[in-house]
C-alpha positions, 0 to 999 in steps of 0.5 A: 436109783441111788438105792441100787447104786449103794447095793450094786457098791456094797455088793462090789466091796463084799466080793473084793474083800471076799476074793482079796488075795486074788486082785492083790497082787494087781493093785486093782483091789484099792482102785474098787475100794476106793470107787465103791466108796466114792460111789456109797457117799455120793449116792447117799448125800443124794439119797439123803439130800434130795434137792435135784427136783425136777422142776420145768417151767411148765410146772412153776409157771402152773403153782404160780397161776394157782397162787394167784387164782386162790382166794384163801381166806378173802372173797371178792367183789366188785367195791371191795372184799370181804376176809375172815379172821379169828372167825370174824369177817370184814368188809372193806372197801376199795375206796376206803382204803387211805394207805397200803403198805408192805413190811418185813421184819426180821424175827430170829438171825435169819429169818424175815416175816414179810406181809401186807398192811393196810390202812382204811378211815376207820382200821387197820389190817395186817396180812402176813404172807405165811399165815395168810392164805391168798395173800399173792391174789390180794396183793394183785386185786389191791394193784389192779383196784387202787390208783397210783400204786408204786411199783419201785417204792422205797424201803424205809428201816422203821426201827431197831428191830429190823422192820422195814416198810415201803409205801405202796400206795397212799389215797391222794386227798381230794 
């Protein structure tokens, strides 16, 4: 569409330009410059800039039920899951799972990692949410698996770097 209307104004401007001494004298001949080239910029920050994506609540709702029905890089079973890293795969179980954190860390001015951590007795395992395929399913398995989650826990600045944590999770010793 914004194709066409840069045609259709261009078109308009060749004709005006062509037949000038004919709409001099009515002063219409700037009103159509002036239109056409209203019409030329706007249609090309459109056409340039496509940001107006059709985007319902179907369609969000349908991304977001297969975020969190992929499993990526983790399988999962009914005492823990396995996930493949670095072409090695781990197991760990949910019971074994001391400690769950969230982080962000802030890597150039505007731009945060974010990710999971989580602590089991014998290792520790970091996720980070952009190189980490299925990491929205294994969040909601963690929450659906481990006890005392907290939903509304604090965010904590850990250094100067900008990492920030909060504590999701901690095994209550028994």
């Amino acid at each position: 569409m914004e194709k066409k209307i840069i045609i259709a104004c261009c078109f308009i401007l060749g004709l005006t330009f062509y037949y000038y001494p004919v709409f001099d004298h009515n002063g219409i001949t700037y009103l159509i410059i002036f239109t056409c080239f209203v019409g030329i910029c706007f249609a090309g920050a459109k056409l340039y800039n496509p940001s107006d994506e059709v985007t319902d609540y179907d369609t969000i709702e349908k991304e977001i039920t297969e975020l969190e029905n992929f499993n990526g890089i983790f399988e999962y079973k009914i005492e823990g899951f396995y996930f493949t890293q670095n072409e090695l795969t781990n197991f760990v179980r949910w019971d074994e799972i001391t400690e769950v954190n969230s982080f962000s860390i802030q890597l150039q001015y505007r731009e945060r990692q974010n990710g999971i951590e989580i602590i089991t007795n014998q290792k520790s395992y970091e996720f980070v949410s952009e190189n980490t395929l299925g990491i929205e399913k294994l969040s909601n398995q963690l929450f659906y698996h481990l006890p005392n989650w907290k939903l509304d826990a604090s965010v904590n600045t850990i250094n100067n770097h900008g990492l920030q944590k909060a504590n999701l999770f901690t095994k209550i010793q028994e």
